[in-house]
C-alpha positions as CSV (number, residue, x, y, z in Angstrom):
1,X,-17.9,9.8,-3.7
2,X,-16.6,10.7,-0.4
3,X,-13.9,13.4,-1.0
4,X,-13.6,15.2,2.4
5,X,-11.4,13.5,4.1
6,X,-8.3,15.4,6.3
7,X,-4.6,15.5,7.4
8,X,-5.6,14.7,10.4
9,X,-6.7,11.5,10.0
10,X,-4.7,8.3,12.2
11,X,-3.6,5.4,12.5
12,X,-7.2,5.3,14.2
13,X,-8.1,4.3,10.6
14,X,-8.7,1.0,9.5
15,X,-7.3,-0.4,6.4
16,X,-9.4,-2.3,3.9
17,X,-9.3,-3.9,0.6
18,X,-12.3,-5.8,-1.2
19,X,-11.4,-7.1,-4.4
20,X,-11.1,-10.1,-6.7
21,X,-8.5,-11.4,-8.4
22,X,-6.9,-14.1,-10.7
23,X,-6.6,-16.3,-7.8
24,X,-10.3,-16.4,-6.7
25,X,-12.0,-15.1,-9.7
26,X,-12.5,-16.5,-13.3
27,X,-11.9,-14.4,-16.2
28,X,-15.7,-13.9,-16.7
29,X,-16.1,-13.3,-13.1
30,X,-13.8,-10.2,-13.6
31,X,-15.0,-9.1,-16.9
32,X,-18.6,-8.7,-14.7
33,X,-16.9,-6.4,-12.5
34,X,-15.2,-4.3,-14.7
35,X,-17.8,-3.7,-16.6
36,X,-19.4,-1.7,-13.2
37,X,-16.1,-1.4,-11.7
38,X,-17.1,2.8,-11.3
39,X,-20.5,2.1,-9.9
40,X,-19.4,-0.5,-7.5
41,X,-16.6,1.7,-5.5
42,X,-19.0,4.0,-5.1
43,X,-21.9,1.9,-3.6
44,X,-18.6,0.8,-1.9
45,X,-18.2,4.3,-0.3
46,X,-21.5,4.8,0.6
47,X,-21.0,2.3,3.3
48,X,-18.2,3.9,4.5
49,X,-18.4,6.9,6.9
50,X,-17.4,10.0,6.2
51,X,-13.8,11.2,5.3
52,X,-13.1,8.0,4.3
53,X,-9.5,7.6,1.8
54,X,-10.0,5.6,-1.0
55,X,-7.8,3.8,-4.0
56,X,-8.7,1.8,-6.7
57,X,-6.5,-1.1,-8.3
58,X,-8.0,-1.9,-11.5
59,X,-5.9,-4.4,-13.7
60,X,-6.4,-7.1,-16.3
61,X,-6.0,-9.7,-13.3
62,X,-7.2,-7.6,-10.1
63,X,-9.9,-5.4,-9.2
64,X,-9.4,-3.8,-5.7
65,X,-10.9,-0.9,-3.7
66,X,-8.7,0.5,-0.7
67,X,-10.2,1.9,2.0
68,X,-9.1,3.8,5.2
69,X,-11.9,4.3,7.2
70,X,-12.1,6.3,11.0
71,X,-13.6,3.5,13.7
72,X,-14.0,-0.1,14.0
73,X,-14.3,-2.2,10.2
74,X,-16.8,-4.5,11.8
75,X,-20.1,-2.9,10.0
76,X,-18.7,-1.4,6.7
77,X,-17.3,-4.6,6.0
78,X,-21.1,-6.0,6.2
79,X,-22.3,-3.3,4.6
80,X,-19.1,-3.8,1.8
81,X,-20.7,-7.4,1.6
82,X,-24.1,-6.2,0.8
83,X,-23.0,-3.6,-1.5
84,X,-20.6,-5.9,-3.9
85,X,-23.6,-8.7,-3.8
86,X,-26.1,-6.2,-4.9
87,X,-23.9,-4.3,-8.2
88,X,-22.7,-8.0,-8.9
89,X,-25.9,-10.1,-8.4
90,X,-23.8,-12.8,-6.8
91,X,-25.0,-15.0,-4.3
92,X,-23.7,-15.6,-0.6
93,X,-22.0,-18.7,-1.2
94,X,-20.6,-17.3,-4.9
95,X,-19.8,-14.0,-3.4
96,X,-18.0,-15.8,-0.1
97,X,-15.6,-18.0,-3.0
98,X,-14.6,-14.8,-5.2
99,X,-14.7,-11.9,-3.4
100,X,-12.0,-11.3,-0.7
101,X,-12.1,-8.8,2.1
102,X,-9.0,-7.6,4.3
103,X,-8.6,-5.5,7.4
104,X,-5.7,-4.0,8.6
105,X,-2.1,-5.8,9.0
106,X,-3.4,-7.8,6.3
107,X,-3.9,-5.1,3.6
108,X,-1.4,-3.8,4.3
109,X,0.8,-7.1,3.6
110,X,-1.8,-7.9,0.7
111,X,-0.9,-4.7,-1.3
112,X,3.2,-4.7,-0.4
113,X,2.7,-8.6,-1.9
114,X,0.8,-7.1,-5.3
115,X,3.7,-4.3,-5.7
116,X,6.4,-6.8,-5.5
117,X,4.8,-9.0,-8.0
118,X,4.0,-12.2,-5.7
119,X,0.2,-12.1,-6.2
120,X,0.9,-12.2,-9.8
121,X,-0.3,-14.6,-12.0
122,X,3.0,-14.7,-13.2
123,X,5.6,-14.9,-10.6
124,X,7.7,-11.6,-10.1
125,X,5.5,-9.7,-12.9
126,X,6.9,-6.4,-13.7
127,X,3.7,-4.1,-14.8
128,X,1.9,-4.9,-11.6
129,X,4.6,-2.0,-9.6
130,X,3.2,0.7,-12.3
131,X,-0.3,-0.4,-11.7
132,X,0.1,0.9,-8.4
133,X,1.7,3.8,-8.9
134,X,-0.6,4.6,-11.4
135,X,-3.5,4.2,-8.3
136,X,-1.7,6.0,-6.5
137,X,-1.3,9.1,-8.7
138,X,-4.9,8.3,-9.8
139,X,-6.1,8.8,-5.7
140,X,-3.5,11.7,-5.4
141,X,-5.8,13.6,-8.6
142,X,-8.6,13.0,-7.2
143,X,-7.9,14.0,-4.0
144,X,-8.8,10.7,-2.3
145,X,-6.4,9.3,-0.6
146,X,-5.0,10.8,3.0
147,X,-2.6,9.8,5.5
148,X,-2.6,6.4,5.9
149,X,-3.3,5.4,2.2
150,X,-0.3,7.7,1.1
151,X,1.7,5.8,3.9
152,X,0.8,2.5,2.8
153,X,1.2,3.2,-1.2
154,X,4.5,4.6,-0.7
155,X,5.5,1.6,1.3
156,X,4.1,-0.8,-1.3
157,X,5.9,1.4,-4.0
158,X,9.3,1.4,-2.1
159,X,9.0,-2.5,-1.4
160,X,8.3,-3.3,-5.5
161,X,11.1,-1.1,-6.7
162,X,13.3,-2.8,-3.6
163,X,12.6,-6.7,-5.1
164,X,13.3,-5.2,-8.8
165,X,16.4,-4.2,-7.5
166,X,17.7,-6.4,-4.6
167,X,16.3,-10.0,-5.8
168,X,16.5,-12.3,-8.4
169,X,12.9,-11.6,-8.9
170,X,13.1,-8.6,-10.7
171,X,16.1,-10.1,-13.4
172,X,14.6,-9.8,-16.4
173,X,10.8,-10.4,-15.2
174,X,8.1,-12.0,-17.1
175,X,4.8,-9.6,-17.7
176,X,1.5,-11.4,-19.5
177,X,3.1,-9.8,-22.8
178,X,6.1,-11.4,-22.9
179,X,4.5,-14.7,-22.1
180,X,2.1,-14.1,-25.1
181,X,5.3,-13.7,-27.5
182,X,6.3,-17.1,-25.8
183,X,3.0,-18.5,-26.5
184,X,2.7,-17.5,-30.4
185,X,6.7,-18.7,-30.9
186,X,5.6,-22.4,-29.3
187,X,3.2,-22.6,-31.4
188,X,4.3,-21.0,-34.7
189,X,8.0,-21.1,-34.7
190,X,10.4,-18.4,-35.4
191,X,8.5,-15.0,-34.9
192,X,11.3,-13.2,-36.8
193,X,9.2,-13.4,-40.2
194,X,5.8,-13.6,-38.9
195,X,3.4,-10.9,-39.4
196,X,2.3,-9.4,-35.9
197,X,-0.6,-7.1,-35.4
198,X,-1.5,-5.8,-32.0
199,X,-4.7,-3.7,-31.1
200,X,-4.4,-1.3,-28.5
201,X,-1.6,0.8,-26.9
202,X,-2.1,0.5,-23.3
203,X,0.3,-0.8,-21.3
204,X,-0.1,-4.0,-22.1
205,X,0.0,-2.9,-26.0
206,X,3.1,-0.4,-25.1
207,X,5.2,-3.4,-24.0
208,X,4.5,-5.9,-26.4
209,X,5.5,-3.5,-29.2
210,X,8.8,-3.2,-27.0
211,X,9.0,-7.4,-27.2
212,X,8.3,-7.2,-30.4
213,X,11.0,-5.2,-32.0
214,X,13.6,-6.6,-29.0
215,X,12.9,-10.3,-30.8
216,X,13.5,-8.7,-34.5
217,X,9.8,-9.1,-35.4
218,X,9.9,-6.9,-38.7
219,X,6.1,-7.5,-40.2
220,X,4.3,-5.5,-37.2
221,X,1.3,-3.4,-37.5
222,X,-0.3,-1.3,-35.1
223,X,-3.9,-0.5,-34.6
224,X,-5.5,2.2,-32.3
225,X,-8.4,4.2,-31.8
226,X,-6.2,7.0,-31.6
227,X,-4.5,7.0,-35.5
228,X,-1.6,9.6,-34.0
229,X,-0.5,7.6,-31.1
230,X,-0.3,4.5,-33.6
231,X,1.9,6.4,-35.5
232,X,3.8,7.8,-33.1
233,X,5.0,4.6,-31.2
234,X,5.4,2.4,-34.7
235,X,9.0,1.9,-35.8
236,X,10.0,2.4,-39.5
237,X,8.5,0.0,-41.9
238,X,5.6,-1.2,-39.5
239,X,2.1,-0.5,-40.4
240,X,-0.1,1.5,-38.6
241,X,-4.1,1.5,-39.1
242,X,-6.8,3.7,-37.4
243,X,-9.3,1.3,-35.5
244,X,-11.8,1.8,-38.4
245,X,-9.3,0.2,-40.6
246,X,-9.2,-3.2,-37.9
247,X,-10.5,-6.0,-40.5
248,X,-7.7,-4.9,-43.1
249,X,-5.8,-5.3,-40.5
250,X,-6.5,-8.9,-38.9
251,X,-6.6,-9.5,-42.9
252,X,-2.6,-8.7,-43.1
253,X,-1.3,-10.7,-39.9
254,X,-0.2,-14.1,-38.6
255,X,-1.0,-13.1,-34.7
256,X,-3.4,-10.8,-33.4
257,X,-2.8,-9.4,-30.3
258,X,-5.3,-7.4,-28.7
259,X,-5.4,-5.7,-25.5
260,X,-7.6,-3.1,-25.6
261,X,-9.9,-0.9,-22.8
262,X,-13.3,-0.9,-24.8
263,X,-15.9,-2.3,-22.5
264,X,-17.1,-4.5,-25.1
265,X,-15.9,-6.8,-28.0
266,X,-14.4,-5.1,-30.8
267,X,-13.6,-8.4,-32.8
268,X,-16.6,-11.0,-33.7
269,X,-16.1,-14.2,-35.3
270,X,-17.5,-12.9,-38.4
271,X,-14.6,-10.5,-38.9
272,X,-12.2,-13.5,-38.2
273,X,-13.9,-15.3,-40.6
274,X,-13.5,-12.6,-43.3
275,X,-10.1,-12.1,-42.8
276,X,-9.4,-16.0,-42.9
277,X,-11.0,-15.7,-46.5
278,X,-9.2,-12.8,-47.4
279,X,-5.6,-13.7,-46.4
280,X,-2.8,-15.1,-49.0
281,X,-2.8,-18.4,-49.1
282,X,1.0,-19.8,-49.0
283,X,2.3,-21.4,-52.1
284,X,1.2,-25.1,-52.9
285,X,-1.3,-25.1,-49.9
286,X,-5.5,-25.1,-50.4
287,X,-6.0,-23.4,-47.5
288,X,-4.6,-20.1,-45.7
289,X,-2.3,-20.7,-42.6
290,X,-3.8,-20.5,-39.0
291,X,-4.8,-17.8,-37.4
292,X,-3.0,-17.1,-33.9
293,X,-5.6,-14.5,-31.9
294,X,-4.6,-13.7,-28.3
295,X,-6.6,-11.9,-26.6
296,X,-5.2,-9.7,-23.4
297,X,-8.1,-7.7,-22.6
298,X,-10.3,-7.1,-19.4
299,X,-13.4,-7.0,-20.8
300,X,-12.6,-9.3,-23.5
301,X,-12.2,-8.0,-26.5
302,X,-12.9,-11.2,-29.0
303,X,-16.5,-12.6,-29.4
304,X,-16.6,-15.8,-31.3
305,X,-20.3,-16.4,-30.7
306,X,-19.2,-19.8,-28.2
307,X,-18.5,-21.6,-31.2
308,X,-14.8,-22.8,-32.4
309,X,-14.2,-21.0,-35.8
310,X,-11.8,-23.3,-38.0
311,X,-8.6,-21.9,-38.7
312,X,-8.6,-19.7,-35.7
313,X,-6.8,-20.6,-32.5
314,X,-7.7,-17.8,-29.7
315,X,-6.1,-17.8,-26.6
316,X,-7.2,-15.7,-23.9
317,X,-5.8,-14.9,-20.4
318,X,-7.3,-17.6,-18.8
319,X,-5.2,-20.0,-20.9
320,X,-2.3,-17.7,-20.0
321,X,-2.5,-18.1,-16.3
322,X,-2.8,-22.2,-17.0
323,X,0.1,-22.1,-19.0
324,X,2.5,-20.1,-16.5
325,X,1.5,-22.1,-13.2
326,X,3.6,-24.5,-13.9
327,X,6.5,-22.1,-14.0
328,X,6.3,-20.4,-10.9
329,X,8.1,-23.1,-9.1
330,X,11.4,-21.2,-10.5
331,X,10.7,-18.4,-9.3
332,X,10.4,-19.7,-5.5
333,X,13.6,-19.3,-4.5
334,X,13.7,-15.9,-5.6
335,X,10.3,-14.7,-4.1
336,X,11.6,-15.9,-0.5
337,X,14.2,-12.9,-0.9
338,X,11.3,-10.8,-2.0
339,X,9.3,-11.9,0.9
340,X,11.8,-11.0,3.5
341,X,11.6,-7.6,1.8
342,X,7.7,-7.3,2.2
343,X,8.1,-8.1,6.1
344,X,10.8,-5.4,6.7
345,X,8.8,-2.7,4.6
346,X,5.5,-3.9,6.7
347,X,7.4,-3.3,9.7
348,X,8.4,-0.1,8.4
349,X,4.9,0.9,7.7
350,X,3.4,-0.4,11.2
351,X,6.0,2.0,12.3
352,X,4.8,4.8,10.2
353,X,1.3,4.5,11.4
354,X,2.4,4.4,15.1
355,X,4.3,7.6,14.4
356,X,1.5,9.0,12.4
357,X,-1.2,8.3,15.4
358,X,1.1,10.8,17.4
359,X,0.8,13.7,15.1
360,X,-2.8,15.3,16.5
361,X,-0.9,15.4,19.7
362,X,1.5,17.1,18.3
363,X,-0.5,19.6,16.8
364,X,-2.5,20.0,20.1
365,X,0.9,20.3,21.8
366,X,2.0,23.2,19.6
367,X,-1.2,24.9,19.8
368,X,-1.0,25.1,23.2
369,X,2.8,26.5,23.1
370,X,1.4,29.1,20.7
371,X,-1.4,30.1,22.7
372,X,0.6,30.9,25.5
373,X,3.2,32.5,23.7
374,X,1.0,35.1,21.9
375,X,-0.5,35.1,25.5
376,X,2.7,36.4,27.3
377,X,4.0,38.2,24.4
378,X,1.0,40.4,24.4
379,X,1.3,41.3,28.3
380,X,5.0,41.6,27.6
381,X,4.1,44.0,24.6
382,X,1.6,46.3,27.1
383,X,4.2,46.5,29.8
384,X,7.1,47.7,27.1
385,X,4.3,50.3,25.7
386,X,4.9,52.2,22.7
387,X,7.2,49.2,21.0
388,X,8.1,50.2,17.1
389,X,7.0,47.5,13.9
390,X,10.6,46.4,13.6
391,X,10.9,45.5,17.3
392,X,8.1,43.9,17.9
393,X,8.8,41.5,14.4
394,X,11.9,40.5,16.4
395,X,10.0,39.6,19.3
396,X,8.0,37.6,17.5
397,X,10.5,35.7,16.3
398,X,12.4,35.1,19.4
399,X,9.2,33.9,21.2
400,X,8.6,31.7,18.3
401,X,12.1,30.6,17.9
402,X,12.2,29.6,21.9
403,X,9.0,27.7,21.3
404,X,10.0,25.6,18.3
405,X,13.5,24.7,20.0
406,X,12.1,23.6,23.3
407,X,9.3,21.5,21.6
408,X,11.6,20.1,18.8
409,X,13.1,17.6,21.4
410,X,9.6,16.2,22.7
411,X,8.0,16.1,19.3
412,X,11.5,13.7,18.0
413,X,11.0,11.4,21.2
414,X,7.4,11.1,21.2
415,X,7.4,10.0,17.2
416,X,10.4,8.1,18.4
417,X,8.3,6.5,21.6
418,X,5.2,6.0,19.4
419,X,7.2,3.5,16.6
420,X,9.0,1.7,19.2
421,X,6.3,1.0,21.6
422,X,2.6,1.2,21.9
423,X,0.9,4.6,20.8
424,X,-1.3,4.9,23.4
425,X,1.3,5.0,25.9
426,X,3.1,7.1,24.7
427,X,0.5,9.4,24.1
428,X,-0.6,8.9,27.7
429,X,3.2,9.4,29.2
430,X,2.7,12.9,27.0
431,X,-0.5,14.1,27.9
432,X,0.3,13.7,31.5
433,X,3.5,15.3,31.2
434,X,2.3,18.3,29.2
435,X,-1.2,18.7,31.1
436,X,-3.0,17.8,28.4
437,X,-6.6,17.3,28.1
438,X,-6.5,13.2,28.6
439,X,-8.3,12.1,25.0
440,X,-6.1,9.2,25.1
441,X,-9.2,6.4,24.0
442,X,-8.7,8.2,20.9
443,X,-5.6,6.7,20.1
């Protein structure tokens, strides 16, 4: 993958995201993906010239590559086309209804949208702001991400944290895991005494273990490839099983909650079955109560072999978003707050880049000063003659001193001129002005 890419990079680059997401994608759709999610970025990147900065967004609900790319996005976006059709094996028209691809202003309002949790299946959703960050950081290790990308994930991050904080739409937010809780308490009842046992400690996990012991569930065990971190997150008196242990696990609960990151299933419906066989029945009653299995995970993690198994009712994130469409209507008002902020942080980002496409003039500016400032300080140097060491560091740092003060002024107003008006001009206005070599297509 393309990790070469410099400071020096503009607002010259073009921003791009191709993605899918709960909105144009079914849950199969987006299990396909993730299941090559690694390959496909970087077929991705091969169509993408060099230097190019790159982020990944890879959620439960959203799979999107960020791109910011030096010339016009015309051709990588047909050759972004051709890539995603060929990992995916999906078919112009099928490709053209689930995949989405933005350039430029639109990215950039696309991804400020995901932070503050408006693209959300639910409305407002809280995990979706440390999704990003966790892109971010993710980009920052690997050493992919430059200029503009840092610009625009710091604006996205800044406009999340701002609707937590300033809107109604961050007051206690829904995330899929509460809404799961909600789920399993329609159908069952009172949660207090039911037996709870989730599978994985993602994020996903991490927070439901949080619901869990906010509602006073008391009957909760914990299951997790990792025995240690199970036993480290479980509160005193819940159970906690290594995920060799899972069917003596599903045998002991009343809702399964599963959300983990194995890129296939790690419950069949013969295990189900088992531990429908297996469980206590309650007293006076033939048969053992229903089973409550929802199932969080992207890949899936429950195979039931396309059959119904009796006793069993599985819910997966599909059913999810159906059930919480219906509620985003209360969060409307709210999100037009949150809206307002995404335009205001989009402005401020426009303004960024406009600032940023200034900087290699900048540079070129100060390179110039310095040039002629060793220049003259040398002649000056000759004409003093034999000058000693502790001189000559003090006229170095009056020469530089005088160069940083006069340019300090014209670097401020030029930033300054570039956010409030068109970059180009202003780098034109200071080209001319500073006898610059005129590059000014460049920008």
């Amino acid at each position: 993958m393309h990790e070469n890419r410099t400071e020096n990079q503009t607002a010259n680059s073009a921003l791009i995201c191709v993605g899918l997401s709960h909105r144009s994608s079914s849950m199969q759709q987006r299990e396909c993906l993730a299941n090559v999610v690694d390959h496909w970025a970087e077929r991705c990147l091969q169509a993408c010239p060099d230097g190019a900065e790159w982020a990944l967004l890879s959620t439960c609900n959203r799979i999107e590559l960020y791109l910011a790319i030096e010339g016009a996005p015309a051709d990588v976006v047909t050759e972004l086309r051709r890539c995603t059709a060929a990992v995916t094996g999906l078919g112009e028209h099928e490709l053209a209804d689930t995949f989405y691809i933005s350039t430029g202003d639109e990215t950039a309002e696309h991804l400020l949208s995901v932070a503050a949790g408006l693209d959300s299946m639910i409305l407002g959703e809280s995990q979706i702001l440390g999704q990003v960050v966790k892109a971010y950081l993710r980009a920052v290790e690997r050493g992919s991400i430059g200029p503009a990308l840092r610009g625009l994930f710091r604006a996205a991050i800044r406009t999340g944290k701002r609707v937590r904080s300033e809107t109604a739409l961050g007051h206690s937010p829904a995330s899929v895991s509460s809404v799961a809780l909600d789920l399993a308490a329609a159908r069952l009842g009172q949660l207090r005494d039911r037996r709870l046992t989730v599978i994985g400690l993602g994020e996903i996990g991490g927070i439901l273990l949080k619901i869990a012991k906010a509602r006073g569930m008391r009957q909760v065990s914990v299951v997790n490839r990792t025995f240690a971190r199970a036993q480290a997150v479980a509160e005193p008196g819940w159970k906690v099983y290594p995920l060799e242990d899972l069917p003596a696990a599903l045998e002991d609960a009343d809702i399964i909650i599963t959300a983990t990151g194995a890129p296939h299933p790690v419950i069949r419906g013969e295990m189900l079955a088992q531990a429908l066989q297996s469980r206590e029945q309650p007293a006076g009653s033939a048969h053992a109560e229903p089973l409550l299995v929802i199932d969080l995970a992207l890949p899936r993690d429950v195979e039931l072999g396309g059959a119904p198994l009796p006793g069993v009712t599985l819910i997966d994130l599909d059913d999810i978003q159906r059930h919480i469409a219906a509620a985003r209507a209360q969060r409307a008002s709210a999100a037009g707050d949150a809206r307002q902020i995404v335009a205001q942080e989009l402005a401020r980002f426009r303004s960024h880049l406009r600032e940023l496409s200034v900087r290699p003039l900048v540079v070129e500016l100060r390179q110039r000063a310095e040039s002629i400032r060793e220049q003259e300080l040398q002649r000056t140097l000759r004409f003093l003659g034999d000058v000693d060491p502790e001189t000559r560091a003090h006229l170095h740092h009056l020469t530089r001193a005088l160069v940083n003060k006069l340019l300090h002024q014209p670097t401020v107003r030029m930033k300054r001129m570039a956010r409030e008006r068109s970059a180009a001009e202003s780098a034109a206005a200071a080209r001319e002005l500073f006898g610059l070599e005129n590059n000014a297509s460049q920008y």
